[in-house]
Residue frames as a rotation matrix with the C-alpha (Angstrom) as fourth column:
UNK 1
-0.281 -0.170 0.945 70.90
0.689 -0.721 0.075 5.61
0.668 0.672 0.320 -85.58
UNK 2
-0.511 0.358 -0.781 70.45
0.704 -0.347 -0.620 8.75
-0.493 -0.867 -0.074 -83.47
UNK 3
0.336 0.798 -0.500 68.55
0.607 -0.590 -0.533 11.74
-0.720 -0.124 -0.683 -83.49
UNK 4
-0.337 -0.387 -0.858 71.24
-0.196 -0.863 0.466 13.81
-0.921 0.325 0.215 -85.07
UNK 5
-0.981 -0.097 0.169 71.47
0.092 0.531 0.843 11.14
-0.172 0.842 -0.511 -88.41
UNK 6
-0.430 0.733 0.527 67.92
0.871 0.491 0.028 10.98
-0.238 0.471 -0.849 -88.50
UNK 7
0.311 0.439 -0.843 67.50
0.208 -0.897 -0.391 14.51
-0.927 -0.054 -0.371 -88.52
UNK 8
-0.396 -0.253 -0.883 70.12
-0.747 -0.470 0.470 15.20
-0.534 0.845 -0.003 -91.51
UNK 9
-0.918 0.135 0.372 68.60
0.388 0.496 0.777 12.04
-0.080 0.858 -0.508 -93.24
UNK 10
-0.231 0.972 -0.046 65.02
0.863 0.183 -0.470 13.35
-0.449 -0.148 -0.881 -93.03
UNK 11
0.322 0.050 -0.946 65.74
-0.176 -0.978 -0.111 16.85
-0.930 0.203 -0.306 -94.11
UNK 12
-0.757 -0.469 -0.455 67.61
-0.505 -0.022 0.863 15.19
-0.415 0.883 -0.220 -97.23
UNK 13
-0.433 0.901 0.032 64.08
0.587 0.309 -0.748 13.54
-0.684 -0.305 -0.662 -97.84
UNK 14
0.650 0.725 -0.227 62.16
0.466 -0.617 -0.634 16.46
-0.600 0.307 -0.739 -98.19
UNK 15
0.095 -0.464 -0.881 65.10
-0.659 -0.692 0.294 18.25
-0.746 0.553 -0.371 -100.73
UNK 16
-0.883 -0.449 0.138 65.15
-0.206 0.635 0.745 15.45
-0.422 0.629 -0.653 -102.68
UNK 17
-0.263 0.916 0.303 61.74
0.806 0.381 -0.452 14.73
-0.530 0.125 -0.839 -103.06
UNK 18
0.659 0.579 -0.480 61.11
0.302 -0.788 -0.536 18.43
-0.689 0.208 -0.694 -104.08
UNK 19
-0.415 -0.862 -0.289 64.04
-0.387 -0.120 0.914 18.14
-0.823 0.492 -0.284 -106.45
UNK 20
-0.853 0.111 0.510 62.63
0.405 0.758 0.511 15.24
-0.330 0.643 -0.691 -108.26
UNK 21
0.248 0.949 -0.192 59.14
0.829 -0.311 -0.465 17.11
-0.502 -0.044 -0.864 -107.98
UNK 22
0.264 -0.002 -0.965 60.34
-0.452 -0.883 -0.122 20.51
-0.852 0.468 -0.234 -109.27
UNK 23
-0.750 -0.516 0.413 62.52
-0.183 0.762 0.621 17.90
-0.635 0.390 -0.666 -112.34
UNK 24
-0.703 0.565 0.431 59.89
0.621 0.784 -0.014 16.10
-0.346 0.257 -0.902 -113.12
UNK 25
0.408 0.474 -0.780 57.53
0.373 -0.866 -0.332 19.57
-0.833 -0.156 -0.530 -113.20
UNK 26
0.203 -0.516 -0.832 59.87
-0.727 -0.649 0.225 21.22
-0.656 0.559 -0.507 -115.55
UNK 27
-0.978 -0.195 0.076 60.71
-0.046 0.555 0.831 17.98
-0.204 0.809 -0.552 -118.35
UNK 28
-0.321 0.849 0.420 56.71
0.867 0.442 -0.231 17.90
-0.382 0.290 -0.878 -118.55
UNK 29
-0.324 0.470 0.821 56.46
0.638 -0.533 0.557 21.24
0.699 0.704 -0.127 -119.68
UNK 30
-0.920 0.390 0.035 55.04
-0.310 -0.672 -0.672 22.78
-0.238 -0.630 0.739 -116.56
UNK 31
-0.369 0.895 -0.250 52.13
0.259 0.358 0.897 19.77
0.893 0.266 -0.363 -116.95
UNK 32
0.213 0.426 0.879 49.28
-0.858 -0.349 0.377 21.74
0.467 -0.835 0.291 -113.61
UNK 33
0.788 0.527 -0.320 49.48
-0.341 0.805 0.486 17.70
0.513 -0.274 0.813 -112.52
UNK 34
0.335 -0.792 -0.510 52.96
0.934 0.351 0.070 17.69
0.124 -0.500 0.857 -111.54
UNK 35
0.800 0.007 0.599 52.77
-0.332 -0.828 0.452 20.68
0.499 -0.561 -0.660 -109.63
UNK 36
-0.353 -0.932 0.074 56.24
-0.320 0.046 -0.946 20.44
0.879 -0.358 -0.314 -107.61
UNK 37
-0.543 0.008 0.840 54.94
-0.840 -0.020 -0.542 21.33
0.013 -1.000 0.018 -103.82
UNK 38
0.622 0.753 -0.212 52.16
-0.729 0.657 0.192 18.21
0.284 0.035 0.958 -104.84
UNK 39
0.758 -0.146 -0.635 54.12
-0.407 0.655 -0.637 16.27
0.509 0.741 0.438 -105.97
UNK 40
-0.323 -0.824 0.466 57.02
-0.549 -0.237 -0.801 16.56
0.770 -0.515 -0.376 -102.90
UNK 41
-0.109 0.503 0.857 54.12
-0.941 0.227 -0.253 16.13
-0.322 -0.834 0.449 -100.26
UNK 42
0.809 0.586 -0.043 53.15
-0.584 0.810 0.050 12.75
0.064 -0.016 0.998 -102.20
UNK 43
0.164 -0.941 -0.297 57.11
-0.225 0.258 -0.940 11.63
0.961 0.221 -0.170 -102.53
UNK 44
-0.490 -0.329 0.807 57.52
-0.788 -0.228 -0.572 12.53
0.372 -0.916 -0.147 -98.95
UNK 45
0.652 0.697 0.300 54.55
-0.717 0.695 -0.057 10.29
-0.248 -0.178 0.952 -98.09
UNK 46
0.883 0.136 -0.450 55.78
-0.319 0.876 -0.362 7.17
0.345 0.463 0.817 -99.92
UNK 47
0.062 -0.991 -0.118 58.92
-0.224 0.101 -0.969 7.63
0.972 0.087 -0.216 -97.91
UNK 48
-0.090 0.247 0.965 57.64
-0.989 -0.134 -0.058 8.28
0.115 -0.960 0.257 -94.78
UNK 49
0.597 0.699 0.395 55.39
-0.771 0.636 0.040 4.77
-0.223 -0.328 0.918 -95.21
UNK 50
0.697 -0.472 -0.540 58.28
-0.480 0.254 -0.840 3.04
0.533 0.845 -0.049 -96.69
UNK 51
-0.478 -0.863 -0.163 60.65
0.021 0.175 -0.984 3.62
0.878 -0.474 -0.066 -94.02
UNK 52
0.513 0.839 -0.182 57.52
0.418 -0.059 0.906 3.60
0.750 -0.541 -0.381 -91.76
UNK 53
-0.736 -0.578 -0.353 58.68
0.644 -0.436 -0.628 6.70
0.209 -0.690 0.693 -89.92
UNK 54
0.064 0.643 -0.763 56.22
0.844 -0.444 -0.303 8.68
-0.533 -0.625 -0.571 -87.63
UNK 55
0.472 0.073 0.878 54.82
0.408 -0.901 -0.145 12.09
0.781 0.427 -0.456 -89.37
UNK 56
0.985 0.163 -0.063 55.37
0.160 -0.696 0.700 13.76
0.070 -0.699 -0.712 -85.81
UNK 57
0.177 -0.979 0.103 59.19
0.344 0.160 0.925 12.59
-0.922 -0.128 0.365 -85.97
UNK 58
0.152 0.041 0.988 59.21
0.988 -0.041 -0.150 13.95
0.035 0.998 -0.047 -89.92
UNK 59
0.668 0.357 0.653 57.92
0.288 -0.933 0.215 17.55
0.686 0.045 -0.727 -88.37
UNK 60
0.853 -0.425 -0.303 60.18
0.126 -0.395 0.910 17.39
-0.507 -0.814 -0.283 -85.48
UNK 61
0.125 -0.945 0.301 63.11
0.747 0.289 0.599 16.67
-0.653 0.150 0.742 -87.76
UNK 62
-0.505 -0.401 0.764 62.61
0.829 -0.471 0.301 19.26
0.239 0.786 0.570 -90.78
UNK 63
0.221 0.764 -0.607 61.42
0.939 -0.335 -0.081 22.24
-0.265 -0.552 -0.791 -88.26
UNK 64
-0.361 -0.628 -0.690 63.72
0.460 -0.763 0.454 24.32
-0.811 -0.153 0.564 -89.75
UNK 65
-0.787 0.090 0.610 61.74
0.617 0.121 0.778 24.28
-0.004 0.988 -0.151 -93.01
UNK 66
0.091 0.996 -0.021 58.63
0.950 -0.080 0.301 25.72
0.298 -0.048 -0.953 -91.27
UNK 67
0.455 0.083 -0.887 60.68
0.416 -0.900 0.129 28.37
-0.787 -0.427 -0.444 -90.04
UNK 68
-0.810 -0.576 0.112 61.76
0.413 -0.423 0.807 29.24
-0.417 0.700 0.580 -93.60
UNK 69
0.009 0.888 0.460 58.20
1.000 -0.010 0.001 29.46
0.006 0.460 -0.888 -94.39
UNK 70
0.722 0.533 -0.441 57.95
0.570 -0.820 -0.059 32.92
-0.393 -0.209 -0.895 -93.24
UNK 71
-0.318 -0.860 -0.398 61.65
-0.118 -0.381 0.917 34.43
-0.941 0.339 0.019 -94.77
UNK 72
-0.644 0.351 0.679 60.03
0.725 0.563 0.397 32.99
-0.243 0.748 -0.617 -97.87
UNK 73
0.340 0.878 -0.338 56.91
0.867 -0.432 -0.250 34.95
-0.365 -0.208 -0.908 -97.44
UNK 74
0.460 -0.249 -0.852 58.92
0.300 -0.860 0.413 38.00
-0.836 -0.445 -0.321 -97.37
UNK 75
-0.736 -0.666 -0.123 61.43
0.018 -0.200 0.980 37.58
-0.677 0.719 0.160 -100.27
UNK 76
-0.162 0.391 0.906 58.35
0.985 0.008 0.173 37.45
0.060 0.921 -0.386 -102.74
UNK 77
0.912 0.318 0.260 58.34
0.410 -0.733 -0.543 41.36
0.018 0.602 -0.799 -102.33
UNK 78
-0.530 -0.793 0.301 61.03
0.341 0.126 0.932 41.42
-0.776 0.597 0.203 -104.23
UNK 79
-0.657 0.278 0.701 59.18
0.754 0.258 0.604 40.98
-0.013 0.925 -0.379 -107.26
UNK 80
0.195 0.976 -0.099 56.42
0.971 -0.178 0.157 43.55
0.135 -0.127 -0.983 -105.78
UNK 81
0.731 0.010 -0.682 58.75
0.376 -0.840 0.390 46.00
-0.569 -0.542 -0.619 -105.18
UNK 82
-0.796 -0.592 0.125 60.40
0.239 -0.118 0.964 46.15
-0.556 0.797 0.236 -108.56
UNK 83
-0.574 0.575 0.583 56.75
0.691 -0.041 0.721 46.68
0.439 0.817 -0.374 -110.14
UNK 84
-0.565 0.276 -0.777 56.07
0.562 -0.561 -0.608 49.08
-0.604 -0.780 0.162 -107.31
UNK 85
-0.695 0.439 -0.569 54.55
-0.584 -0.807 0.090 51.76
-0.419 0.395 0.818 -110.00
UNK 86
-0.514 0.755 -0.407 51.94
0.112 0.530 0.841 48.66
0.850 0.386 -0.357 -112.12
UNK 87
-0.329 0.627 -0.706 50.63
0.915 0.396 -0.074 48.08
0.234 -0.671 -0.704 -108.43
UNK 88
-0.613 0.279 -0.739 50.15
0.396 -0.701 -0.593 51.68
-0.683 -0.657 0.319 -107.42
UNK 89
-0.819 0.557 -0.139 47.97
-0.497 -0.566 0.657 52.72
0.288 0.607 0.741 -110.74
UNK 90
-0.204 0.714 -0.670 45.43
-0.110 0.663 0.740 49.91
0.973 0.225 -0.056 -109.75
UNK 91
-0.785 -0.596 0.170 45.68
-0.178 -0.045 -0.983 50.54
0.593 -0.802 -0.070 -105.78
UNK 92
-0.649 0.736 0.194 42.40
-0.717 -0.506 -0.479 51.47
-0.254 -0.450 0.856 -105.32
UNK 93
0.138 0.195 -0.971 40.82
-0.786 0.618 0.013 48.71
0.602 0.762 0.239 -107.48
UNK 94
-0.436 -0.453 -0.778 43.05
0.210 0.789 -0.578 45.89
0.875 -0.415 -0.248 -105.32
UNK 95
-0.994 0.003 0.105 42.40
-0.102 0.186 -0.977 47.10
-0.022 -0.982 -0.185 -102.33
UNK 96
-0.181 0.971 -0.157 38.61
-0.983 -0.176 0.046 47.16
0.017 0.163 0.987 -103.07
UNK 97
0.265 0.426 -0.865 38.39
-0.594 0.779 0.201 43.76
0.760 0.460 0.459 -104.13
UNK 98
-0.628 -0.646 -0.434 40.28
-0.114 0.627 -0.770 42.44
0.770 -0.434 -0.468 -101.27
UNK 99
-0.989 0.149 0.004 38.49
0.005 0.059 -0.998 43.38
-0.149 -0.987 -0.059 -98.79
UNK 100
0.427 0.888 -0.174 34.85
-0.904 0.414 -0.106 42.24
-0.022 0.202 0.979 -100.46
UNK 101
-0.104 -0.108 -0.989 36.69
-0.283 0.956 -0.075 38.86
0.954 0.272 -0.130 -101.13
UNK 102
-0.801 -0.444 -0.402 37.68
0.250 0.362 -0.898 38.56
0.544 -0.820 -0.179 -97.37
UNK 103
-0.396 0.746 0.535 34.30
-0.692 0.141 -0.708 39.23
-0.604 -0.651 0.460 -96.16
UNK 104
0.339 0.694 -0.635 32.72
-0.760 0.600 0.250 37.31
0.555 0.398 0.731 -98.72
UNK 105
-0.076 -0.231 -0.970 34.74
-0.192 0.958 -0.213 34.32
0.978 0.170 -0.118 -97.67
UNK 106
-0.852 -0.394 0.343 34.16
-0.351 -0.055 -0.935 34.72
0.388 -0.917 -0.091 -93.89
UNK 107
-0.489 0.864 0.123 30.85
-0.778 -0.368 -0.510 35.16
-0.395 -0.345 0.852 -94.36
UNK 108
0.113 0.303 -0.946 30.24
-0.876 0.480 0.049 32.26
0.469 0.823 0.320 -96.43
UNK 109
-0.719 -0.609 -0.336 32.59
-0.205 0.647 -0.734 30.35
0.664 -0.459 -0.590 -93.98
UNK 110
-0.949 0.179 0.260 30.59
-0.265 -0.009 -0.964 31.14
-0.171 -0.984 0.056 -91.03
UNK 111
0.095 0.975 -0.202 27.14
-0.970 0.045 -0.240 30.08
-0.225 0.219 0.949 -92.75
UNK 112
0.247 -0.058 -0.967 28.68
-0.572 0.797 -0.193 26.78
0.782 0.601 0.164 -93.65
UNK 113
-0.921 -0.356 -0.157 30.02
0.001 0.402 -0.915 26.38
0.389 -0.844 -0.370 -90.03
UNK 114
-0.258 0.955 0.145 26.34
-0.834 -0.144 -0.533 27.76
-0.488 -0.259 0.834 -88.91
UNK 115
0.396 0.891 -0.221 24.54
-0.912 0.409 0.016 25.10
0.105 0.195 0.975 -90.69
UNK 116
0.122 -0.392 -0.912 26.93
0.134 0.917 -0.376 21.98
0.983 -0.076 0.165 -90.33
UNK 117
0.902 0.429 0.039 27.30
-0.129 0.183 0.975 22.91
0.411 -0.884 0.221 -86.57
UNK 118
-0.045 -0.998 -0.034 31.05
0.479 0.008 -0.878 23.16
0.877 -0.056 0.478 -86.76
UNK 119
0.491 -0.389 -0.779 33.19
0.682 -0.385 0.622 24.05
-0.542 -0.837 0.076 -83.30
UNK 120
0.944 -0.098 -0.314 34.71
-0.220 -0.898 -0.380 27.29
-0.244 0.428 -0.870 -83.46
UNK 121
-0.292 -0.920 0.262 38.42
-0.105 0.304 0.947 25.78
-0.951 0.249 -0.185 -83.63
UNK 122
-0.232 0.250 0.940 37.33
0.643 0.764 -0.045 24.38
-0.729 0.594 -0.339 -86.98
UNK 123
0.774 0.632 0.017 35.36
0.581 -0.700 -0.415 27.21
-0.250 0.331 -0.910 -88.00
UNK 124
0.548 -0.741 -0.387 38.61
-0.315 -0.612 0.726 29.34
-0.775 -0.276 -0.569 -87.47
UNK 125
-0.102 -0.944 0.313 40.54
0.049 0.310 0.950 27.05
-0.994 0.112 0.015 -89.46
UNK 126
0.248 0.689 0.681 38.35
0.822 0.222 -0.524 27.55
-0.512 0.690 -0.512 -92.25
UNK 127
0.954 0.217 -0.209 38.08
0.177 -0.965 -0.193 30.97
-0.243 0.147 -0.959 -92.22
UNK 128
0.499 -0.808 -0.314 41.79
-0.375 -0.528 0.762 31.38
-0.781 -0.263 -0.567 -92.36
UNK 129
0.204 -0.408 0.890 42.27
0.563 0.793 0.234 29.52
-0.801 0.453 0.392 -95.79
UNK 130
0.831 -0.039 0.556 42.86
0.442 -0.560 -0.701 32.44
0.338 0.828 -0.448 -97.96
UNK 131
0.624 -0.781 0.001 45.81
-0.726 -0.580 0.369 33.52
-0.288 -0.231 -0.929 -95.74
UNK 132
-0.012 -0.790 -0.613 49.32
-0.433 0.557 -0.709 32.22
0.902 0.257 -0.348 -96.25
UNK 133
0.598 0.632 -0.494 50.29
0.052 0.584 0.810 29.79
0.800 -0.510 0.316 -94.34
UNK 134
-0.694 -0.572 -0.437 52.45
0.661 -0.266 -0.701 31.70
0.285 -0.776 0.563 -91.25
UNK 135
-0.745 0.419 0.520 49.83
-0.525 -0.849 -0.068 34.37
0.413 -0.323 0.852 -91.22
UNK 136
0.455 0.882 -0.123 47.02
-0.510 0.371 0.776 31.55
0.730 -0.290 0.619 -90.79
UNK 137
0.464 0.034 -0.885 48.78
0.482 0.829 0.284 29.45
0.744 -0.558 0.368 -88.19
UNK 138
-0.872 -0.427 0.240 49.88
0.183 -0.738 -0.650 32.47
0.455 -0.523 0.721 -86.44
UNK 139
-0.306 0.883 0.356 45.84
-0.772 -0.449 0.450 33.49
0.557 -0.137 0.819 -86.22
UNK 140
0.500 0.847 -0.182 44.88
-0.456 0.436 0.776 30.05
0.736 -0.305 0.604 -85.22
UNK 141
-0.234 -0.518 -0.823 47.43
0.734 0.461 -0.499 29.81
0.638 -0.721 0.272 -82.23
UNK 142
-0.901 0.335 0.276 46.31
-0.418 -0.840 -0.345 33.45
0.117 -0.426 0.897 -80.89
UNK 143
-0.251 0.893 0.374 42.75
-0.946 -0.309 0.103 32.30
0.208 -0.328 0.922 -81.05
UNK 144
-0.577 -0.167 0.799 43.18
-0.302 0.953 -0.019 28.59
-0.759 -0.253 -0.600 -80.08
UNK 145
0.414 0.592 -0.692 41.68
-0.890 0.101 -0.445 27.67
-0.193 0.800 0.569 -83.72
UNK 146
0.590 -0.317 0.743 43.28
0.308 0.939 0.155 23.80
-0.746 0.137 0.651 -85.34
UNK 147
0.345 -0.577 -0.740 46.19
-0.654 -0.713 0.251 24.49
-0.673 0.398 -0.624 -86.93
UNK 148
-0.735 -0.413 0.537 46.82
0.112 0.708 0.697 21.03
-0.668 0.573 -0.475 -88.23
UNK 149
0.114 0.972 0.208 43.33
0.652 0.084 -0.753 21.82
-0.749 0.221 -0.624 -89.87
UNK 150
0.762 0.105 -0.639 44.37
-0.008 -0.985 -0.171 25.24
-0.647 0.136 -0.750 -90.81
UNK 151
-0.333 -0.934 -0.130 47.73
-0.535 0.073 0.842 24.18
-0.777 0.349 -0.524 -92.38
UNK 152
-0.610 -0.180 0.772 46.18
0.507 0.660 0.555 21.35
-0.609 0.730 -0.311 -94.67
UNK 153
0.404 0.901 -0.161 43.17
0.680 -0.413 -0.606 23.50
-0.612 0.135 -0.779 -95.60
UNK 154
0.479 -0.607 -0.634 45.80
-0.600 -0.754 0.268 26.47
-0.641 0.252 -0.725 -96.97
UNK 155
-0.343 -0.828 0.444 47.75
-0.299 0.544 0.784 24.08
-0.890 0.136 -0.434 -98.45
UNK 156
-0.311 0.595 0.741 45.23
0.822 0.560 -0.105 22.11
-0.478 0.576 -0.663 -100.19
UNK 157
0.709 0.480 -0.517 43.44
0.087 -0.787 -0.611 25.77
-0.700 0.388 -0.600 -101.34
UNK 158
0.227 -0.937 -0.265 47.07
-0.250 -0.319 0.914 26.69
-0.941 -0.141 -0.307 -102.68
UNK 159
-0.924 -0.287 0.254 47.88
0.005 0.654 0.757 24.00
-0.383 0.700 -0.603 -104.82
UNK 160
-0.011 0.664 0.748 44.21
0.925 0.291 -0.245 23.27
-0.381 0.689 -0.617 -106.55
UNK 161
0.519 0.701 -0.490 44.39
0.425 -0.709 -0.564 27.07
-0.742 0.084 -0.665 -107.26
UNK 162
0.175 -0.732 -0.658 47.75
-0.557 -0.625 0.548 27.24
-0.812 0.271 -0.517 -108.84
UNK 163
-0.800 -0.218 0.560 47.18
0.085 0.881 0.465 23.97
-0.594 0.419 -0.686 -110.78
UNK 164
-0.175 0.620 0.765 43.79
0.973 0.226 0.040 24.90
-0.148 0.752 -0.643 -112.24
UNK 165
0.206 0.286 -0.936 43.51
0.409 -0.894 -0.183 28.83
-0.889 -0.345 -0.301 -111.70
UNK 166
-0.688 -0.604 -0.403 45.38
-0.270 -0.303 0.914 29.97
-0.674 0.737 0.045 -114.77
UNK 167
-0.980 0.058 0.193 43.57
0.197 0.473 0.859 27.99
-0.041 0.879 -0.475 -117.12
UNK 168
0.080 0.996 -0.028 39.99
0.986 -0.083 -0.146 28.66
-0.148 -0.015 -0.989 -115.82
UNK 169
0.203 0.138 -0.969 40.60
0.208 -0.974 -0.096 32.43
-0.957 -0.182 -0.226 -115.39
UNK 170
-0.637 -0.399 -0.660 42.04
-0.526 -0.402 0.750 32.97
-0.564 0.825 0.046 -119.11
UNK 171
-0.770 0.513 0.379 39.24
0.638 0.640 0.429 30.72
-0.022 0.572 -0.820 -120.55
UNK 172
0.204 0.869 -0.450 36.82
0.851 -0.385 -0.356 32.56
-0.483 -0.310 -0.819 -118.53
UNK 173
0.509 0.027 0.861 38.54
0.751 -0.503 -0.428 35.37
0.421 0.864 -0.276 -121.00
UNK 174
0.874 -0.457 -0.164 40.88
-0.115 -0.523 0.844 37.06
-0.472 -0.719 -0.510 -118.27
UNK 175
0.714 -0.668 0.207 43.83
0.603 0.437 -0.668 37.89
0.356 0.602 0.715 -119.88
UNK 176
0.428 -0.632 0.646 45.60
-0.541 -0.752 -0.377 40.64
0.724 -0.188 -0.664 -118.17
UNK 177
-0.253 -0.688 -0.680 48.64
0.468 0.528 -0.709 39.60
0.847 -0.497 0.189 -116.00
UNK 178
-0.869 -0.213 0.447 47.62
-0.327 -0.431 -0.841 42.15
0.372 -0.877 0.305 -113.39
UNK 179
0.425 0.895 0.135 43.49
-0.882 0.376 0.284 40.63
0.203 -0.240 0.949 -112.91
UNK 180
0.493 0.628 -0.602 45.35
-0.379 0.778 0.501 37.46
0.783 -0.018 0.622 -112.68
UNK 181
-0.750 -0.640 -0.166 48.13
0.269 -0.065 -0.961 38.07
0.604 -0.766 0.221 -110.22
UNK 182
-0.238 0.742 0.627 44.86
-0.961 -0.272 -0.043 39.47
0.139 -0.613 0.778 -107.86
UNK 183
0.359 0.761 -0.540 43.22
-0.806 0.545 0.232 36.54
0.471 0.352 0.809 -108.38
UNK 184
0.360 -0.646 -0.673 45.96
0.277 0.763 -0.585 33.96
0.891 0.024 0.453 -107.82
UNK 185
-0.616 -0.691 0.379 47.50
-0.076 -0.427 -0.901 35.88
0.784 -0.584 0.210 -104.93
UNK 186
-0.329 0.657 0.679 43.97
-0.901 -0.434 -0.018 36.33
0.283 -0.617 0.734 -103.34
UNK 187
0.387 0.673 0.630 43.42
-0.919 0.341 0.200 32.87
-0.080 -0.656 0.750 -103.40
UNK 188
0.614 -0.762 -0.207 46.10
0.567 0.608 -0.555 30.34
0.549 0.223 0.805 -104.10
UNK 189
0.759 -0.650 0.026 48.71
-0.383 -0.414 0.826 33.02
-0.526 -0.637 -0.563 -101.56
UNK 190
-0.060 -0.950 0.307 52.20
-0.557 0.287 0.779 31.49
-0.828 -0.124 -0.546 -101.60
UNK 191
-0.265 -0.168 0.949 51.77
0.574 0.763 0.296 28.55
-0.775 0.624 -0.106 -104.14
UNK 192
0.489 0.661 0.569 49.60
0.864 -0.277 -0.420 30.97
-0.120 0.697 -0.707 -106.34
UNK 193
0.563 -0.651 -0.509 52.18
-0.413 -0.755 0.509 33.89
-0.716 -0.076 -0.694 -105.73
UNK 194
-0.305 -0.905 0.297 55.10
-0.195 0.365 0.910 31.53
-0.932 0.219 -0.288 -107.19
UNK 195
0.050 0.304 0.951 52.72
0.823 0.527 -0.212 30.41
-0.566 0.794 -0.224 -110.15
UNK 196
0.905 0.401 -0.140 51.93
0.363 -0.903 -0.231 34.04
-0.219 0.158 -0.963 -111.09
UNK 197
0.018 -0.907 -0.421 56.12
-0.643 -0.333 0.690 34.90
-0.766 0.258 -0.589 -111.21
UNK 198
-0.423 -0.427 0.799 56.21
0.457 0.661 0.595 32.00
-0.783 0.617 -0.085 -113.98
UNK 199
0.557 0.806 0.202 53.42
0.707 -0.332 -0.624 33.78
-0.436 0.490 -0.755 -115.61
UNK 200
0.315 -0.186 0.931 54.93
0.559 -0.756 -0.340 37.14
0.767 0.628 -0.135 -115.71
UNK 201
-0.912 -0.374 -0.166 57.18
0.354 -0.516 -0.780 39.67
0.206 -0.770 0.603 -112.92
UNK 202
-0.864 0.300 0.405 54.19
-0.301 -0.952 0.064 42.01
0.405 -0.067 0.912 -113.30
UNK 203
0.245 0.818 -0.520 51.36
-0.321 0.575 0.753 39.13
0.915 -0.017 0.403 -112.47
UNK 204
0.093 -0.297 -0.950 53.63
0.708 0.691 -0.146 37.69
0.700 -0.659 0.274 -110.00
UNK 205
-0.964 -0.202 0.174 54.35
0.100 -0.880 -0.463 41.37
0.247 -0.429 0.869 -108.07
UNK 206
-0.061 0.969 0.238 50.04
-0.615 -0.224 0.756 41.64
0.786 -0.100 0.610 -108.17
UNK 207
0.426 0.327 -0.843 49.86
0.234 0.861 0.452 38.07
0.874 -0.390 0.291 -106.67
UNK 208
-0.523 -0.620 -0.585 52.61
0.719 0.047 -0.693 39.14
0.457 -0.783 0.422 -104.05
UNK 209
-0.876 0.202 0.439 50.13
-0.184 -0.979 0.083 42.01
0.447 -0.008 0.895 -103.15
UNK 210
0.359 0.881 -0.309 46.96
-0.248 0.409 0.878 40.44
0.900 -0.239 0.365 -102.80
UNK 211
0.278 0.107 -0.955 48.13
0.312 0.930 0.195 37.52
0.908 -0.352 0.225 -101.01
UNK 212
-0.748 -0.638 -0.183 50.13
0.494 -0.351 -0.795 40.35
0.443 -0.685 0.578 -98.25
UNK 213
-0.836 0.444 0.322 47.07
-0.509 -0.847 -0.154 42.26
0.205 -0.293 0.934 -97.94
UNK 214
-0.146 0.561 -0.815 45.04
-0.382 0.728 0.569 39.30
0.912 0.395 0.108 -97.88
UNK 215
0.055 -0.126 -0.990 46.46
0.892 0.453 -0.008 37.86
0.449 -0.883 0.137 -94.60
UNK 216
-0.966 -0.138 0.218 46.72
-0.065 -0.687 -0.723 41.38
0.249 -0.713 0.655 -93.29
UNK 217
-0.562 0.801 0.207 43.18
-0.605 -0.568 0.558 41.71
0.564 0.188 0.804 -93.67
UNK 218
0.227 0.105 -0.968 42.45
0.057 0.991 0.121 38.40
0.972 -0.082 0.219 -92.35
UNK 219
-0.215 -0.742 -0.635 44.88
0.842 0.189 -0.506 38.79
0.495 -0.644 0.584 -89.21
UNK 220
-0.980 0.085 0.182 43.20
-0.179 -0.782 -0.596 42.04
0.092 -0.617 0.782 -88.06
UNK 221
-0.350 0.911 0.219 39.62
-0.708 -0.410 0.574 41.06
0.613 0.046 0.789 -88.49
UNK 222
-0.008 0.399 -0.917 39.08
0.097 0.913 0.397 37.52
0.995 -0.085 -0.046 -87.38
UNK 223
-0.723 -0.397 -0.565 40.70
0.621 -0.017 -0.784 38.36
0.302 -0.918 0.259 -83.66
UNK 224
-0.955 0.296 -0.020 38.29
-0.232 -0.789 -0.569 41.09
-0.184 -0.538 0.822 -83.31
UNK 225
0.402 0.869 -0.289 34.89
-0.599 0.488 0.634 38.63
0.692 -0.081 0.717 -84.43
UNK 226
0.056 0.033 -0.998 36.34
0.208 0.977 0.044 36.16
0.976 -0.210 0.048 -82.15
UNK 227
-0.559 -0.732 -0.390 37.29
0.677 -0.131 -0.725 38.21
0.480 -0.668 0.568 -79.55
């Protein structure tokens, strides 16, 4: 088999898998446990080890996916720029909160790296788990940070926030769509962006906010503590 075949069979992989995952997601109701993007990544796996093909040959083959990541990114303000007027009564409000979340979490980061003794690569990748993931693996190639670190770390945030966020935040007695689009955007980004549009345009337009100002905020500060 060559390179080409194994490329178009590897890309049909990962669309299948996230077929069956999104499927399987949607006949359960939208059960948080069969999240889709989970549920792909574990599919993928069980193929990979199956056909006991190399991850590194997996990433080389479906590179085109990582560049979709960022076109992706982009089309969610769409949704932000149809609700343009919900986001601009609460401007002041959002942007507040962002930028206490995004020190809190730096600062928190860097005391946890400070007392475990973490290298700064590491540290970096930490710090960069509230961005999406192009804006973090953009930061942690500019400041030589671990991007495989930095990629599962985002990921892994992502998904446990869009799978359990909802439900904790509306117990906790949060019911507006626009406190939880913040919320979800600010810390679930991309996966928590997409939950938030199931929710509601006007939740899902918040989330698409946060999560943009999030990684801005992120992407201008970290270079200038590291730097």
């Amino acid at each position: 088999m060559n390179l080409n075949d194994q490329t178009v069979l590897l890309i049909i992989l990962t669309l299948m898998s996230f077929a069956i995952a999104k499927m399987a997601y949607h006949r359960s109701k939208k059960n948080m446990l069969l999240q889709p993007l989970l549920m792909g990544v574990i599919l993928v796996i069980c193929g990979l080890y199956f056909f006991n093909i190399p991850y590194r040959q997996y990433l080389e083959c479906n590179a085109i996916f990582q560049w979709l990541l960022g076109p992706a990114v982009v089309s969610l303000a769409i949704p932000l720029y149809n609700n343009t007027h919900h986001v601009r009564q609460s401007l002041a409000v959002v942007l507040l909160t962002i930028i206490a979340s995004s020190s809190m979490v730096i600062s928190i980061t860097w005391m946890i790296s400070q007392f475990f003794e973490l290298q700064n690569h590491t540290q970096l990748a930490l710090m960069t788990k509230s961005a999406t993931t192009p804006i973090a693996l953009s930061i942690n190639e500019v400041l030589n940070g671990n991007q495989a670190l930095a990629a599962t770390v985002v990921m892994f945030t992502g998904l446990i926030g869009a799978m359990v966020g909802p439900a904790i935040l509306i117990r906790l007695g949060f019911h507006d769509h626009r406190t939880l689009g913040v919320a979800l955007g600010l810390t679930s980004h991309a996966v928590g962006t997409q939950k938030a549009l199931e929710i509601s345009p006007v939740c899902g337009a918040f989330a698409a906010f946060s999560m943009t100002l999030t990684g801005g905020v992120l992407a201008v500060v970290l270079p200038l503590i590291y730097r």
